[in-house]
C-alpha positions in Angstrom: 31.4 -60.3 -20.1 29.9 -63.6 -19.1 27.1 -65.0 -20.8 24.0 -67.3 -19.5 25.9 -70.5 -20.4 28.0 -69.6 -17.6 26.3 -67.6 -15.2 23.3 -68.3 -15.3 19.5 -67.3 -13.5 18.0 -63.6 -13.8 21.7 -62.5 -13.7 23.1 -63.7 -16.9 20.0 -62.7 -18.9 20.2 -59.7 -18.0 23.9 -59.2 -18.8 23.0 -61.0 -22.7 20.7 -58.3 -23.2 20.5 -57.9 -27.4 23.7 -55.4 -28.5 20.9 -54.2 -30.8 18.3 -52.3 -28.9 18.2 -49.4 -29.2 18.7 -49.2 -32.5 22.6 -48.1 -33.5 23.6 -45.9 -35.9 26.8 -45.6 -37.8 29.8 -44.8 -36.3 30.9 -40.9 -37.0 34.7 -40.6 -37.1 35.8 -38.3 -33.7 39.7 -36.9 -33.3 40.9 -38.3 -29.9 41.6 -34.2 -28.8 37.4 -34.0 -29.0 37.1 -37.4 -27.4 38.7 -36.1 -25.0 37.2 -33.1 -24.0 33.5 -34.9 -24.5 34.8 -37.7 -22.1 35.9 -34.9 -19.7 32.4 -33.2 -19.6 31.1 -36.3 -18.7 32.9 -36.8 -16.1 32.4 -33.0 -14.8 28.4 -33.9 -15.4 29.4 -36.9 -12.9 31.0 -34.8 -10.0 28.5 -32.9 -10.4 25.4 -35.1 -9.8 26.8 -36.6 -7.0 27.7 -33.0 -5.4 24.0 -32.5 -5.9 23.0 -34.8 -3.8 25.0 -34.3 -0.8 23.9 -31.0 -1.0 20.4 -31.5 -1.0 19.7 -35.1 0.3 17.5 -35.8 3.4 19.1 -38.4 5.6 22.9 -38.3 7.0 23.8 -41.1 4.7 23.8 -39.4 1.6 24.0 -35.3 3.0 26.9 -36.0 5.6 28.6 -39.7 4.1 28.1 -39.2 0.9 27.3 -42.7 0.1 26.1 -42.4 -3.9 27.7 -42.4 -7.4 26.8 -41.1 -10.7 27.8 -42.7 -13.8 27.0 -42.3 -17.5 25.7 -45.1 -19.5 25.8 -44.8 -23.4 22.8 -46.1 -25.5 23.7 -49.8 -25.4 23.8 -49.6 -21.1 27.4 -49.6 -21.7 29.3 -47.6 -18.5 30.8 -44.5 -20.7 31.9 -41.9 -17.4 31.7 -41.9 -14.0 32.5 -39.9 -10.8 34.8 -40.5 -8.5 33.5 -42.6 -5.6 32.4 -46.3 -4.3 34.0 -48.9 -6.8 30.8 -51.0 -5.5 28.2 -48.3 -6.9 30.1 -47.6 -10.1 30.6 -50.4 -11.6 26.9 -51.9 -10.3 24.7 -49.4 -11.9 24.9 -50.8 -15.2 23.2 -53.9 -15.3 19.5 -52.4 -13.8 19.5 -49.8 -16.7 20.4 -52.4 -19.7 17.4 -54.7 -17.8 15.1 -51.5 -18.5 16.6 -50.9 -22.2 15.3 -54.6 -22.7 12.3 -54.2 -20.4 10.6 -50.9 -22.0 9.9 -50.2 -25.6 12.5 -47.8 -27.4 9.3 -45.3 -27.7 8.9 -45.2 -23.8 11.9 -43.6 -23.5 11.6 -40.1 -24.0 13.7 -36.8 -22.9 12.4 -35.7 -19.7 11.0 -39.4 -18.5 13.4 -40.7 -15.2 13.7 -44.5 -13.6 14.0 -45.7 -10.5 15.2 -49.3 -9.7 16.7 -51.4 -7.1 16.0 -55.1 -7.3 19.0 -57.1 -6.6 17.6 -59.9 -9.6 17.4 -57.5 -12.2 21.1 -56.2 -11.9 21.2 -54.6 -8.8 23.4 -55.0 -5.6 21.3 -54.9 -2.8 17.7 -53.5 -2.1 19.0 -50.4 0.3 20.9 -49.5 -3.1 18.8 -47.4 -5.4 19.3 -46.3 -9.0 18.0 -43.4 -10.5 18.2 -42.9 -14.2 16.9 -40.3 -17.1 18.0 -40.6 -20.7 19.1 -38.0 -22.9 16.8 -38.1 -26.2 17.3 -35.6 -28.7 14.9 -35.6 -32.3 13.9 -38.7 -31.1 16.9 -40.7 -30.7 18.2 -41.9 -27.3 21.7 -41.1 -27.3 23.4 -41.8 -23.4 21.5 -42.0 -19.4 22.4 -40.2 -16.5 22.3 -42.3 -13.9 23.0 -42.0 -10.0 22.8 -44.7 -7.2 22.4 -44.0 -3.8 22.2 -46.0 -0.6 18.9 -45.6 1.4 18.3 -45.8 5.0 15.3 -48.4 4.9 13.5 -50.6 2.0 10.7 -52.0 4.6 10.9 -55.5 5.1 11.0 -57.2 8.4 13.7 -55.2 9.8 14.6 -51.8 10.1 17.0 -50.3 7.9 17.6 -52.7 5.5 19.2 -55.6 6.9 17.1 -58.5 7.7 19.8 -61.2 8.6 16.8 -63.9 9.4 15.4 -63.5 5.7 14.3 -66.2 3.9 14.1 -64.6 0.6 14.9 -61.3 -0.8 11.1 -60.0 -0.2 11.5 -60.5 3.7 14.2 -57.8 3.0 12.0 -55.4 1.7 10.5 -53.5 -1.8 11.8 -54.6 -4.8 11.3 -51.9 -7.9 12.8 -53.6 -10.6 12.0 -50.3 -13.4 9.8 -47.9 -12.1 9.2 -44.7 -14.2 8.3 -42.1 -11.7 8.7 -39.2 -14.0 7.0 -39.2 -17.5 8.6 -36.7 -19.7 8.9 -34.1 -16.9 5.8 -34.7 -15.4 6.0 -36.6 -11.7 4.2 -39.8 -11.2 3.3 -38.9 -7.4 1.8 -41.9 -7.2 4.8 -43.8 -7.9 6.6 -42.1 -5.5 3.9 -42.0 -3.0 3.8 -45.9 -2.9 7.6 -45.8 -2.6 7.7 -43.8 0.7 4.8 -45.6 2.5 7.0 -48.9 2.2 9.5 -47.7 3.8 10.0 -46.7 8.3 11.3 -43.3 7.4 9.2 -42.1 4.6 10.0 -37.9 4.8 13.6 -39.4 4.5 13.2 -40.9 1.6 11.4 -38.6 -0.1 14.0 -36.1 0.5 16.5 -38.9 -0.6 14.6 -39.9 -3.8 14.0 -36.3 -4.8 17.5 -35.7 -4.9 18.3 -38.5 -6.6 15.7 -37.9 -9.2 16.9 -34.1 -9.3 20.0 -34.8 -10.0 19.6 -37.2 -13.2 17.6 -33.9 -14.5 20.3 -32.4 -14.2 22.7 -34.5 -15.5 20.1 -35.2 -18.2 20.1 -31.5 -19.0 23.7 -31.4 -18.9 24.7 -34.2 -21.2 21.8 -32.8 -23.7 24.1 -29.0 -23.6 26.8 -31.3 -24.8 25.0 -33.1 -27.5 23.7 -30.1 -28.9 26.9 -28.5 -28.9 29.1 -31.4 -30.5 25.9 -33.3 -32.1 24.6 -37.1 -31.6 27.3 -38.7 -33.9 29.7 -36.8 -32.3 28.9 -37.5 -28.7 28.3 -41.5 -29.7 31.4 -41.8 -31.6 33.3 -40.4 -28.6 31.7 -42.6 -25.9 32.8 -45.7 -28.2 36.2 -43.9 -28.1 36.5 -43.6 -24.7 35.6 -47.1 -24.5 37.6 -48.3 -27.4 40.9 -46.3 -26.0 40.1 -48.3 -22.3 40.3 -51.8 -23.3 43.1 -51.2 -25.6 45.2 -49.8 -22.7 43.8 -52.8 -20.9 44.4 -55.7 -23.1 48.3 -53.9 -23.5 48.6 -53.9 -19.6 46.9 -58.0 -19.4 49.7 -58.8 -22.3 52.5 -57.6 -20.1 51.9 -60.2 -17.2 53.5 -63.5 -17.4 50.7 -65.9 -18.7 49.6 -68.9 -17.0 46.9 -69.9 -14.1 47.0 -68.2 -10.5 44.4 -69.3 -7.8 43.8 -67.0 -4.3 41.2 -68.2 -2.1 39.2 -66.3 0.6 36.9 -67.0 3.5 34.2 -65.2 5.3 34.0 -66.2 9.0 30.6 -66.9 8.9 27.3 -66.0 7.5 24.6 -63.9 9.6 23.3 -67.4 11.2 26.6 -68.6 12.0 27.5 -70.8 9.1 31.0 -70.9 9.2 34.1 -70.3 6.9 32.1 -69.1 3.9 34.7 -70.0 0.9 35.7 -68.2 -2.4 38.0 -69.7 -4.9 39.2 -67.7 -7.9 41.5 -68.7 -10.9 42.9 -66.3 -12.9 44.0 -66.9 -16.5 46.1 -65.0 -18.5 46.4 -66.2 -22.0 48.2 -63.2 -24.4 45.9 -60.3 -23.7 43.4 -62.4 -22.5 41.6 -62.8 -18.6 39.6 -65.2 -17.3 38.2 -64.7 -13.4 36.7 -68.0 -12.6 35.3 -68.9 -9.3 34.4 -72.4 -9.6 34.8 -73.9 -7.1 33.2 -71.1 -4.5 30.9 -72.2 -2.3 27.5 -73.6 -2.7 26.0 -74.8 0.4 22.1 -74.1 -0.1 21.6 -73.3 3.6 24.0 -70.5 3.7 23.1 -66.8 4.6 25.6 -64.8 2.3 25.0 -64.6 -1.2 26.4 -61.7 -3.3 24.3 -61.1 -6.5 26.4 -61.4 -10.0 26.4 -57.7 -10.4 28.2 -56.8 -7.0 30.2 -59.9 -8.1 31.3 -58.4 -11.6 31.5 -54.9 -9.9 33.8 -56.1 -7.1 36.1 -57.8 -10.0 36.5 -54.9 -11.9 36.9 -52.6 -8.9 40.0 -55.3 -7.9 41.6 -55.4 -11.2 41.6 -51.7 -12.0 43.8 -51.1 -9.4 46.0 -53.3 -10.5 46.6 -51.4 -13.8 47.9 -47.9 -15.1 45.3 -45.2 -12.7 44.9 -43.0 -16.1 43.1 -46.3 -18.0 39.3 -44.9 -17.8 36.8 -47.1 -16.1 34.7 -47.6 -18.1 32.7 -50.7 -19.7 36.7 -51.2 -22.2 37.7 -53.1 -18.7 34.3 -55.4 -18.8 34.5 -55.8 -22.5 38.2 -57.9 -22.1 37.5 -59.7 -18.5 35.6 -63.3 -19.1 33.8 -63.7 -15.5 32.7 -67.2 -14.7 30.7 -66.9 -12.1 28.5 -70.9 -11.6 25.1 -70.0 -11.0 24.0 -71.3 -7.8 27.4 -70.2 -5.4 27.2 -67.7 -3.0 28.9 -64.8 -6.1 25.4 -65.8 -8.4 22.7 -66.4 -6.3 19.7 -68.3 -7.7 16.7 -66.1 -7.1 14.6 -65.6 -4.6 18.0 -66.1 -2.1 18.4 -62.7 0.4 21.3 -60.9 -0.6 21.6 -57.9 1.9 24.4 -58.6 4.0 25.6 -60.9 1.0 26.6 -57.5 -0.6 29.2 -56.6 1.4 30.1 -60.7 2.4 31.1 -62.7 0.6 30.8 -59.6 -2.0 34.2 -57.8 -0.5 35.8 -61.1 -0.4 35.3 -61.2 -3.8 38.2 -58.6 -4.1 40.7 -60.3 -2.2 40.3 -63.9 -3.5 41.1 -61.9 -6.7 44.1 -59.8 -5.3 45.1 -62.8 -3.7 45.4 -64.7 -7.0 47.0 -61.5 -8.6 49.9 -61.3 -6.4 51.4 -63.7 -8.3 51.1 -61.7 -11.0 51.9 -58.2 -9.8 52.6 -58.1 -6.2 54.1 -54.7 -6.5 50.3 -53.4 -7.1 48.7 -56.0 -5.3 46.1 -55.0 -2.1 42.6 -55.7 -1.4 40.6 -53.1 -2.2 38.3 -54.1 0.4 37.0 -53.8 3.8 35.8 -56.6 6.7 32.9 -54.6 8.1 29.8 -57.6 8.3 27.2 -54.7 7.7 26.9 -51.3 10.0 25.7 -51.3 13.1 22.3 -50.3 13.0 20.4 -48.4 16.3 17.0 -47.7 16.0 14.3 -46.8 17.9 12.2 -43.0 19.3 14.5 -39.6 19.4 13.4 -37.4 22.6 10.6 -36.1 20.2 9.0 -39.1 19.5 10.2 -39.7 16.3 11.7 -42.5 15.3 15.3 -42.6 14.1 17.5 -45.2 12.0 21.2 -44.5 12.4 23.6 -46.7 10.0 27.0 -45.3 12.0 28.3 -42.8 9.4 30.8 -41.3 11.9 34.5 -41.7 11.5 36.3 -44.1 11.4 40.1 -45.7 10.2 40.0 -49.3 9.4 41.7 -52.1 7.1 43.8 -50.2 5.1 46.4 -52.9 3.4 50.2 -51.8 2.7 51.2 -51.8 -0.9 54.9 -52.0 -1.9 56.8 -48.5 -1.0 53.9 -47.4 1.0 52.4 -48.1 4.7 48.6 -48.5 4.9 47.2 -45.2 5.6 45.4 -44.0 8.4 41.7 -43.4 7.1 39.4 -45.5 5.1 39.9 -48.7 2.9 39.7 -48.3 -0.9 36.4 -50.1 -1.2 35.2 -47.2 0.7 35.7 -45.0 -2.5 34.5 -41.8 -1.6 32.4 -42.1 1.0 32.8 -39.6 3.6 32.0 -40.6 7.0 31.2 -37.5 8.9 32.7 -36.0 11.9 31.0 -36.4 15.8 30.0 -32.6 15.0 28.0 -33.4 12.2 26.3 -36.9 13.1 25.4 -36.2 16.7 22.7 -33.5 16.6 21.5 -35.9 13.9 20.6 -39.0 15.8 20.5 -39.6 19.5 24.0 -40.7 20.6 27.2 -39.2 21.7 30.8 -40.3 20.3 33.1 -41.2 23.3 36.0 -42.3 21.7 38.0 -42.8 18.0 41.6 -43.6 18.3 44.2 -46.0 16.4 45.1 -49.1 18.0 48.0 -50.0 19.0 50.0 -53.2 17.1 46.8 -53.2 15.3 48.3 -53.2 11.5 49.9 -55.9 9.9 53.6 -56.7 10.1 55.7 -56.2 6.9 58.1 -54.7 5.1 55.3 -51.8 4.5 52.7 -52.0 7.0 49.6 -52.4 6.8 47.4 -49.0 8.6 46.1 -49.4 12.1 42.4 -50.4 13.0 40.8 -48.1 15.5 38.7 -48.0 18.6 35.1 -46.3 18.2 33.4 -45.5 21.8 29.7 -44.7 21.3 26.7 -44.0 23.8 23.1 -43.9 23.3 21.7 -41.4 24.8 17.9 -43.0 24.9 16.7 -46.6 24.6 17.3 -48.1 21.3 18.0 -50.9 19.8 21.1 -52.3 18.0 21.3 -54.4 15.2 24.7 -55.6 13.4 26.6 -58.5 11.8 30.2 -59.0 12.3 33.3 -60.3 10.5 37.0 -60.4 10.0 37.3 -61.7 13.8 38.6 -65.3 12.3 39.8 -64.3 9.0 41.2 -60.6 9.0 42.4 -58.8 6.2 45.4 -60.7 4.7 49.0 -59.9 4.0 50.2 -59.7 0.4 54.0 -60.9 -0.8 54.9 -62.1 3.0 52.8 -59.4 4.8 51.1 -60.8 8.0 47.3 -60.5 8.4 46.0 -57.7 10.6 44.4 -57.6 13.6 40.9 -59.1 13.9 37.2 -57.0 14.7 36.2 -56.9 18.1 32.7 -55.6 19.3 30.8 -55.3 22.4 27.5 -54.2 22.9 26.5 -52.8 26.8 30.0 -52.3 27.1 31.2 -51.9 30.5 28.3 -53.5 32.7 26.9 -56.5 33.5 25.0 -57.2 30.7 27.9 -57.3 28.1 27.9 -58.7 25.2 30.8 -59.7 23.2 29.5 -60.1 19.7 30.4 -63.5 18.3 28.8 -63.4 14.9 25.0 -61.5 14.8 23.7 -59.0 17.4 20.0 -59.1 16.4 17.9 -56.4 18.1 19.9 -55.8 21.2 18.4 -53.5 23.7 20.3 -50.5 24.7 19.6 -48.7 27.8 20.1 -44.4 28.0 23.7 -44.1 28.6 24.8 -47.7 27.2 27.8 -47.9 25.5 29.0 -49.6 21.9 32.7 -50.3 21.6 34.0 -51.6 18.3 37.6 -52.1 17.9 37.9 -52.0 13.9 40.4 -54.3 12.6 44.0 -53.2 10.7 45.0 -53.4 7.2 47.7 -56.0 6.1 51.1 -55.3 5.4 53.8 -56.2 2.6 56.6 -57.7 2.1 58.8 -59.7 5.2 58.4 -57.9 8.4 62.2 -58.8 9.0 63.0 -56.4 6.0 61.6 -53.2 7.6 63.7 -50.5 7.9 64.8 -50.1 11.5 64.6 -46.9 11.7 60.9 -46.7 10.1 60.1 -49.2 12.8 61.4 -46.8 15.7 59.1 -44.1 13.7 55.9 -45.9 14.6 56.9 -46.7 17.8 57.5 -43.4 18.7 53.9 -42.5 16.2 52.4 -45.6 19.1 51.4 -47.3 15.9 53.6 -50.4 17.1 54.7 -51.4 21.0 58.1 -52.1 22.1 57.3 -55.4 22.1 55.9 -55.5 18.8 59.0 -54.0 17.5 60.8 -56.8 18.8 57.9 -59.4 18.5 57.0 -58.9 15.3 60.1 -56.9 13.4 62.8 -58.5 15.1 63.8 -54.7 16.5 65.4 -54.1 19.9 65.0 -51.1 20.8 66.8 -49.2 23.9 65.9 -46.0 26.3 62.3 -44.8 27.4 59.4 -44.0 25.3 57.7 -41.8 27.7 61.2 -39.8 28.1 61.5 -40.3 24.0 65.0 -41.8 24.2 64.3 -44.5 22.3 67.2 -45.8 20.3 68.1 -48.7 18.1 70.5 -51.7 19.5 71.6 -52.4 15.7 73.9 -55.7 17.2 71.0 -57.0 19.3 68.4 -56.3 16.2 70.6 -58.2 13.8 71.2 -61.0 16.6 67.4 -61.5 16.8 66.5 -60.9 13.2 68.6 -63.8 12.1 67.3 -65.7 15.6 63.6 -64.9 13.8 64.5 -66.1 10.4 65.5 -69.4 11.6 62.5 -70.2 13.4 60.0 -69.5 10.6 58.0 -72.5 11.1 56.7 -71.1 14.5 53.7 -69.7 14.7 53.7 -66.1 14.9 51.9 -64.2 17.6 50.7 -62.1 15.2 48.4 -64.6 13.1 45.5 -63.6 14.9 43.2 -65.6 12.6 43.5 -69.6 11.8 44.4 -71.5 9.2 41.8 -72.2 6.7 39.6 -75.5 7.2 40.7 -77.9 4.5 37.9 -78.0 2.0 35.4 -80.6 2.7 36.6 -80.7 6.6 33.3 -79.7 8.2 34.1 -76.8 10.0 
């Protein structure tokens, strides 16, 4: 998928590592029944490596949000299994372990030995993300890797938990472990891991974290070896390929079905952590027989930019897009990667040129990446079409010293609802996005005797999803107090550019944040909120932006429209406003009833002034490219 011709720096090489090492061996001849079940044990080992975390993990991020993924790679690095989870974290953990398979030696790996890496340059994502891998060796032949990726609270650096948005290279954002053995055949390097905690603020976190990470690769280790024992090496190998072979068949089928030709989405960012504004992102899609072609020439390059997503949260974002465009019973597994050719020009902000920071860059421009493609594909298959993605900026970090002295990073891994987009047939839900995956964001009960706040307020907002036929879910309104000094530390987004409608859908309504809410001292966040001091008793209120809907709002059923009016997902006026629905009677007496003559009289009044501008298009329209911003 890709190659350094078109992709260029650390990136590329590390994706055209040699097909040969380790060594194969012939292909044994499985029946798709044993397949099957093999590829179904995998996935078991999966659920159950990232369950072992959560249960035993450290910090709130990974024991209450759940913010990990465990995959299994087979001999070549290719992604064989996986668990169910982030769609950023399972299809970005296979690039650092094929950088190792061409780093170390086929003798220096060896049954019991695990890895730990997390350098953005050598296949990772971001630095706060961390990989943990052990291989499964068996009479001296390496035959798959457990692997499981977690998100950790702090990687040193300038800046406390992870997110230095002044850096001026990816070492002012922290430690960078590129392949790190820190278990040798069963025996842990405690010096390894040592060094590894002292670089880090909250060093008894991470050992807790890393531990469980590292425990649970033994165990999927362990696991995978019960299975090759029981079926035997050819066995196991010949059903990985199987499972892999059997995806991009079912892919290639479902790529032969679309109409072929060229279809181009483009996306913005509003701006990067220092303000440089209308970030761009322009993707062509190709479809040629059963063949695709994602290219994003054309994406932006400016040098001084602060938002650079590395080429493997590029290709994982892709694939994370296009999967749910297709048949949900296709595996995901390395058959989609195999039969997507990603041009990615080295040097824009989707394949940074080293030593560029990439921390915020991972989740923008790196969600964008998403909906430039969905955007593109709607063409295609608007039917399937959302973006499977989120406009966050990066959490909102408070730090500082907990009524014990101690001091205490807290990412915001309460609850929330956010950015949901409608797809045909069905409204955008009220919870998380899909780029979310998994990840549990835990309730006030949980996260408050954890870190030294108190949760005020989380309720939907009002008018805040996008019109359509199928509309897009509500954003909500999160109300948080500190409840000692501390500071606050965040990047925001999707205030100028919020998530888009598909198919006629209008966008949703933009991110909002103010810090000190409530007194003097105020802030309304306009783009970066670098270290803001927070008194006792101060209070954080972000109003999270809504999903977009599908379809013509001026097609909505009536009576579904009276439905979220009566839910308070949608005003009165909105009904009218933005569905062309009058409505009669009293809300608070819930007498509400439809004037069918007067909704059809302003319905067709609507239609005929489509060139307005609508009240809902909260964001602008896109600079033309070139205009300076």
């Amino acid at each position: 998928m890709g190659g350094s011709s078109k992709n260029g720096g650390m990136a590329a090489d590390v994706v055209a590592l040699s097909a040969t090492r380790p060594r194969l061996r012939p292909r044994a001849t499985v029946d798709s029944v044993t397949a099957e079940v093999i590829r179904s044990a995998m996935e078991t080992v999966c659920f159950e490596m990232a369950t072992y975390v959560s249960r035993t993990a450290t910090t709130p991020i990974l024991n209450q949000s759940n913010e990990r993924n465990a995959t299994i790679l087979d001999r070549r690095g290719r992604l064989a299994a996986l668990s169910v989870g982030i769609p950023q974290f399972m299809l970005s953990s296979t690039l650092p372990v094929r950088f190792a398979l061409d780093f170390f030696e086929p003798e220096e790996w060896r049954d019991g030995d695990v890895f730990v890496g997390n350098d953005p340059y050598h296949g990772g994502g971001h630095l706060p993300d961390y990989n943990v891998w052990s291989p499964v060796v068996v009479d001296g032949h390496l035959v798959c890797i457990a692997s499981i990726q977690c998100h950790h609270g702090d990687t040193g650096g300038s800046s406390p938990g992870g997110y230095n948005v002044d850096a001026t290279d990816v070492w002012s954002e922290g430690v960078r472990w590129p392949a790190v053995k820190v278990v040798d055949q069963g025996v842990e390097r405690r010096d390894v891991i040592y060094a590894m905690a002292t670089n880090t603020r909250i060093a008894e976190g991470f050992d807790g974290d890393i531990h469980a990470q590292i425990g649970a690769a033994q165990l999927g280790a362990r696991r995978l070896r019960e299975v090759v024992l029981k079926y035997g090496i050819d066995t196991v190998e010949s059903a990985m390929d199987h499972a892999i072979d059997y995806a991009a068949t079912r892919f290639r089928d479902e790529v032969r079905s679309w109409p072929d030709g060229r279809y181009e989405g483009d996306a913005w960012v509003d701006h990067d952590p220092l303000g440089n504004k209308d970030i761009h992102l322009h993707c062509a899609v190709t479809i040629e027989g059963d063949r695709l072609t994602v290219d994003f020439t054309g994406t932006d390059d400016r040098d001084e930019i602060q938002a650079w997503s590395t080429y493997g949260n590029t290709r994982g974002y892709v694939i994370s897009q296009l999967a749910s465009l297709v048949d949900p019973a296709i595996p995901k597994n390395e058959g989609f990667f195999d039969n997507v050719e990603l041009i990615v020009p080295e040097g824009c902000v989707l394949n940074p040129r080293p030593p560029k920071p990439v921390s915020a860059g991972s989740h923008h421009p790196g969600t964008e990446v998403g909906e430039a493609v969905a955007i593109a594909m709607s063409h295609v298959v608007p039917d399937r079409c959302a973006p499977q993605i989120y406009k966050l900026g990066i959490p909102i970090i408070f730090t500082g010293l907990d009524k014990n002295g101690d001091r205490f990073l807290d990412h915001g891994g309460e609850v929330f609802g956010a950015w949901v987009n409608a797809v045909k047939g069905v409204d955008g839900w009220g919870a998380k996005n899909a780029a979310f995956g998994n990840l549990f964001k835990a309730p006030a009960e949980l996260h408050e005797p954890s870190t030294p706040h108190l949760l005020w307020g989380r309720d939907f907002r009002t008018d805040s999803g996008g019109p359509g036929q199928w509309r897009g879910g509500c954003g909500s309104t999160y109300i948080k107090e500190t409840t000692v000094p501390a500071t606050v530390h965040t990047y925001v987004v999707g205030k100028r550019y919020p998530m888009p409608g598909i198919a006629g859908g209008l966008p949703g309504s933009p991110n909002r944040l103010l810090l000190r809410a409530g007194t003097p001292e105020e802030i309304d966040v306009d783009f970066t909120a670098e270290w803001v001091p927070h008194r006792a008793g101060d209070r954080v209120v972000y109003e999270f932006g809504g999903g977009g809907g599908w379809g013509d709002p001026l097609n909505r059923d009536p009576a579904a429209v009276l439905d979220d009016v009566l839910d308070e997902y949608v005003s009165i006026e909105g009904a009218a406003r933005d569905y062309g629905v009058v409505l009669t009677g009293s809300l608070e007496e819930l007498t509400l009833a439809i004037d069918a003559a007067a909704t059809a009289a302003l319905r067709d009044d609507l239609r005929r002034h489509r060139g307005d501008v609508h009240p809902q298009m909260h964001g602008v329209e896109p600079p033309t490219m070139g205009e300076e911003a």
